[in-house]
N, C-alpha and C positions, 0 to 999 in steps of 0.2 A: 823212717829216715827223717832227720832232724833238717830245718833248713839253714839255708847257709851264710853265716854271722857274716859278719862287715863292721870294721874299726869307725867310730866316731872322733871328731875332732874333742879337746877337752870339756868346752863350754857342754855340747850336745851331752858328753856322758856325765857330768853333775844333775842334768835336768833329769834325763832316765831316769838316774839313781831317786831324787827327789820326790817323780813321779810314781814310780813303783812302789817308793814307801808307804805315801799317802796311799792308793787301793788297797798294799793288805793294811794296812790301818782299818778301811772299813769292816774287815771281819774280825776283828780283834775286841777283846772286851776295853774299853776305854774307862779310865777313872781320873773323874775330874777333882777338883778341890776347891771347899767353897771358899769364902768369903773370910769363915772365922777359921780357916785350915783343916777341920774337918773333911774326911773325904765322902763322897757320895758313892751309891752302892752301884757295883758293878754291871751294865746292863750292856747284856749277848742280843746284836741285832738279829744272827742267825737262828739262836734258840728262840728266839720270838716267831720267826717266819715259822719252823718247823715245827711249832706244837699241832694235834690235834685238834679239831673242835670236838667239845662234847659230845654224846649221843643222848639223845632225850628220848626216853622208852614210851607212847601215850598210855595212860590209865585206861583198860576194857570198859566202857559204860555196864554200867551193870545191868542184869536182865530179869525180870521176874517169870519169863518160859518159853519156852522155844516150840512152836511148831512145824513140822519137821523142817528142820533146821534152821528155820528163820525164828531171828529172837526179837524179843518183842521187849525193850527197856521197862525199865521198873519205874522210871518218872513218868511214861504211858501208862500201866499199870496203878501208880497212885493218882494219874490226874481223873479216870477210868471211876476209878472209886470217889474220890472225893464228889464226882457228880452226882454215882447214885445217893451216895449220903446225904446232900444236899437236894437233893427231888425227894426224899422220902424224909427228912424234915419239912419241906415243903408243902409235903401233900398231908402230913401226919401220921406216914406211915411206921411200924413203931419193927424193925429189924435188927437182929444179930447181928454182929458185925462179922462173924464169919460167914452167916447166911451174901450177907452186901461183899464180901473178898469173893466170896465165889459165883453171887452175880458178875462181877468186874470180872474174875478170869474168864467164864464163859464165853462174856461177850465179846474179850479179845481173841477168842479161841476161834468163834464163828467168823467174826469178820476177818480173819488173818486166811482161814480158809474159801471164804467170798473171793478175797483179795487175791488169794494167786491164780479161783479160777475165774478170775477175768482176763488175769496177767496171761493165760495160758491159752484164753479164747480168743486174744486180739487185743484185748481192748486196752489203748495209750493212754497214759496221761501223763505228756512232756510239761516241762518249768513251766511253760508260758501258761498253760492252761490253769495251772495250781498257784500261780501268781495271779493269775485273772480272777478266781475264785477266792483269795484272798482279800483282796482289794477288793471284791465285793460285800466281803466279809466286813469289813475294816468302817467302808461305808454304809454298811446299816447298822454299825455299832458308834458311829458320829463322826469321830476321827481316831488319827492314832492312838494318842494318851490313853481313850476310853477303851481304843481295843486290848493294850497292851494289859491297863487295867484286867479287863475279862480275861484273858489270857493268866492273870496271875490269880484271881479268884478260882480258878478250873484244874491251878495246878501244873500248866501247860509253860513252857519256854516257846519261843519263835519256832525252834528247832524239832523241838518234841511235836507241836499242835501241827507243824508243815509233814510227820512221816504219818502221826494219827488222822489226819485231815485225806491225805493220800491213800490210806488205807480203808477209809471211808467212802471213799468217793468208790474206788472199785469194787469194794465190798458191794455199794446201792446199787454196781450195776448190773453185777453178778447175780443179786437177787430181781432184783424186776425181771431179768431173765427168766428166772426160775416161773416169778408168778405169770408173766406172761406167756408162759406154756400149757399152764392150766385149760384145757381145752372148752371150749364155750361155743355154741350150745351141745350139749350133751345130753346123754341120756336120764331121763326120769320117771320117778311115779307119784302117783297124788293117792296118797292114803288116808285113811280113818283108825283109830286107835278105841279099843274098850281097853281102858285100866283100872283094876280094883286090887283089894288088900289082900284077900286072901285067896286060896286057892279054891278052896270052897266055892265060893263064889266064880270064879273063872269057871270051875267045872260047870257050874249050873249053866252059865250065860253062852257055853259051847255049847251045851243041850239043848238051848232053846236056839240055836244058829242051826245045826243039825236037824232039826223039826221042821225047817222055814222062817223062825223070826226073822224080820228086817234087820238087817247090821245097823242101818244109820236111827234106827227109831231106838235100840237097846241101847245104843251109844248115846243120846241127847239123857235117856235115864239117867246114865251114869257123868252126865258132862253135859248138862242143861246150858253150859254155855257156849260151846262150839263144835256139841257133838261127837267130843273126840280128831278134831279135824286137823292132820300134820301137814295139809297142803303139800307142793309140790316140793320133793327133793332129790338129790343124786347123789349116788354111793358116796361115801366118806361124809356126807352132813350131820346123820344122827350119831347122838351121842352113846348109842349099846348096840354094836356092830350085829349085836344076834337081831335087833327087832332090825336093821338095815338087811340083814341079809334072808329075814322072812318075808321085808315087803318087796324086794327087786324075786324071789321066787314065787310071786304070784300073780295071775293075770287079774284084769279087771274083772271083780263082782266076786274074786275069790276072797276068804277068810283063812286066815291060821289058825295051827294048833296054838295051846297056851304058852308062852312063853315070860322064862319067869327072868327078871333081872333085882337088882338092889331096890328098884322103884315099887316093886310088886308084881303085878303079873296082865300080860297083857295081850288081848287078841286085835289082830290086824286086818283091815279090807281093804283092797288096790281097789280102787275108783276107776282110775285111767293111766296108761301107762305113753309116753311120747318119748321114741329114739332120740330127736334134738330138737330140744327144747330149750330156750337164752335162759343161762342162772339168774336166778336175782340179785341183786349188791350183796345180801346177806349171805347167800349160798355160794358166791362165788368169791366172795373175803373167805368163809371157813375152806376153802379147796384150796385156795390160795395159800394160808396159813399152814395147812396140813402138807400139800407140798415141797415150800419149804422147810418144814419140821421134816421133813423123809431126806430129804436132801441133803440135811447139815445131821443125821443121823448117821447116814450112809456114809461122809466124809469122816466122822468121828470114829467111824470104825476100825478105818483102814490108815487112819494120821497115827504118827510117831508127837504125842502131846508130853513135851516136860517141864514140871510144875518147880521153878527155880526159887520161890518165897523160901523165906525162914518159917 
């Protein structure tokens, strides 16, 4: 239903008309003329308002491998590398470079698996804490200019060093975890070793253990300077698992059969054996190390690793 019109005086219906012109005017394409009678080109207020804005699509960062399914950038990746290459310049060490690419991947490989299971134990690390960390970073490198320096010496962007620094951080804590599990004091034995070349020889030095020889008098024979003496250690310390699992199968003042490894051939005697006993710094660094070796084994097993390099 349209509403209902009403006559105006003359003056009033000139203004209307006047009025109505000018509005659709503004939707109208308008062509003005300049100066030299040239006309200027026609510009649509409407088709301005109405265009689209563009869409801008981002570029993927590129990635050199994903653990499962987290990817791990290739400017992480090259900055990764460029360190080991520069420490082993450093030190003199003289490596492949694919030997040094496949340090670098590993190492990403391990901590990326540290990294989520800390992520997965609990363990936070919001902005504030990794800006805290920074800034103390920043500070024992002088000031900014020098750190940004570092920063570009290592290959690193602000951006890259803040997710590799992140992933750092959980990685270390993920492991102390680990080594902190290592249990202490544990169980051990304090042993003596006869080792000689040949088997010959083993045979004979069991036939005189068999008659009654002393173990520790045959043993300074053969090792005038300490006897043969391995002191105390706990499972996983020695280095040929068989002489490890002759000495934890014998009681104090027993001897072994001969047992032969790469080193030559060797008979053992348990001295003393102590269920818990405090490891030493040294024995309990190699537990420590070997656990987390078993650890990041176990996780490599069962991870989904893709190696994204050319």
């Amino acid at each position: 239903m349209h509403p209902k019109r009403t006559s105006l005086p003359g003056l009033a219906i000139i203004l209307v008309v006047v009025l109505v012109s000018l509005l659709a005017g503004c939707d109208l394409a308008v062509e003005r003329t300049t100066p030299t009678g040239q006309s200027s080109p026609q510009i649509s207020s409407t088709a301005t308002l109405t265009q689209p804005a563009p869409t801008v699509t981002p570029t993927p960062e590129p990635l050199a491998l994903r653990v499962n399914g987290e990817g791990i950038p290739l400017a992480e990746f090259e900055a990764q590398l460029a360190q080991i290459q520069a420490a082993d310049a450093e030190l003199g060490v003289e490596r492949q470079a694919d030997e040094q690419r496949q340090m670098a991947l590993a190492e990403l490989v391990d901590q990326t698996l540290l990294a989520r299971a800390a992520s997965q134990a609990g363990f936070d690390l919001n902005e504030a804490d990794l800006d805290a960390r920074i800034a103390a970073i920043k500070l024992q490198k002088g000031d900014e200019i020098l750190f940004t320096d570092w920063l570009t010496q290592n290959g690193y962007t602000e951006s890259s060093y803040r997710s590799a620094l992140t992933r750092s951080i959980r990685a270390a804590w993920q492991r102390d975890r680990i080594l902190a599990d290592v249990p202490d004091p544990i169980e051990q034995v304090k042993a003596r070793q006869i080792l000689v070349r040949s088997r010959e020889t083993a045979e004979r030095v069991l036939s005189q253990l068999n008659a009654g020889a002393n173990f520790a008098d045959l043993a300074f024979q053969y090792d005038p300077l300490t006897g043969g003496d391995l002191g105390w250690f706990p499972r996983g310390y020695l280095t040929r698992i068989e002489v490890e699992l002759a000495a934890f199968a014998l009681q104090p003042g027993e001897f072994s059969e001969i047992i032969e490894t790469e080193f030559g051939y060797h008979l053992l005697q348990v001295v003393e054996r102590d269920t818990q006993r405090a490891l030493s710094p040294e024995a309990r660094l190699t537990l420590q190390q070997q656990a987390l070796e078993d650890w990041l084994k176990a996780q490599h097993s069962a991870a989904a690793i893709e190696i994204l390099l050319p």
